[in-house]
N, C-alpha and C positions, 0 to 999 in steps of 0.2 A: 494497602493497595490490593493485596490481596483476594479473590471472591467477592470484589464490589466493583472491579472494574471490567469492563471486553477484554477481549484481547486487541482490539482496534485502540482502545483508549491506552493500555500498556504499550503497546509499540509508538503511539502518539507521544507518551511522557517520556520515553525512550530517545525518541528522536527531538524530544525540544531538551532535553537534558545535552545532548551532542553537541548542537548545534546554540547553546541559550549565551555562550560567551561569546564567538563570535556577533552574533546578532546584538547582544549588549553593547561592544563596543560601535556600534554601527547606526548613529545618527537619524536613519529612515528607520529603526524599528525599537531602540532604547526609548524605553519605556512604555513599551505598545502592548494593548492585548492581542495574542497572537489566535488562529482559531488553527487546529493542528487537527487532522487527521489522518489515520495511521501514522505514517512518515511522510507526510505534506504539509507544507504552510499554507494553508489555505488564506489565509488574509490575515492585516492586524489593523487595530483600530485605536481608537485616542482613548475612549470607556471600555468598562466591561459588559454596563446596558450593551452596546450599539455589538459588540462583539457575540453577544449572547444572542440580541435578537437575529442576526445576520443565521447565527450556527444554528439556531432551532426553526428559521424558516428553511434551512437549504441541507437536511442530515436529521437522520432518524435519532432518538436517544443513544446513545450509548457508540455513537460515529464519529467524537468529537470531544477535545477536550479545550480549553480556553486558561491559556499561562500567559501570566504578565512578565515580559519580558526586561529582566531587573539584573544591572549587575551585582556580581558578588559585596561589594564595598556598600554598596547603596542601601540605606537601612531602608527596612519593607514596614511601611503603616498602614494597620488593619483598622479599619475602621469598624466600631460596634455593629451589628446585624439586628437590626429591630426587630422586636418579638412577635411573631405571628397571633392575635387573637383568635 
């Protein structure tokens, strides 16, 4: 995380770290993409498409980070990332 991230985006992952268990247990936001800047919830969303496009029309690069809202228990499935040609 180091020298690749803001510090916008550090206090972002900061604050959904605080805040990611309560939210987990919490019906209107388990399992949602969240769109977090600095220490705000800016929105969350059902994809990470609709979460991504919402964050890059409304915030510069690097204003924004986007966490899926998962609790601890819950295994996390990564789906393969298709190869850029």
């Amino acid at each position: 995380m180091n020298g690749l991230w803001t510090e916008k985006q550090k206090q972002g992952f900061a604050f959904f770290n605080e805040n990611m268990d309560a939210w987990a247990d919490d019906p209107f936001y388990r399992l949602k993409y969240a769109i977090i800047s600095g220490r705000e919830l800016k929105g969350t969303y059902d994809t990470f498409g609709a979460a991504l496009s919402d964050a890059a029309a409304a915030y510069r690069k690097g204003e924004y980070i986007i966490q899926k809202i998962v609790p601890e228990d819950e295994p996390i499935s990564l789906a393969p990332i298709p190869a850029v040609a």
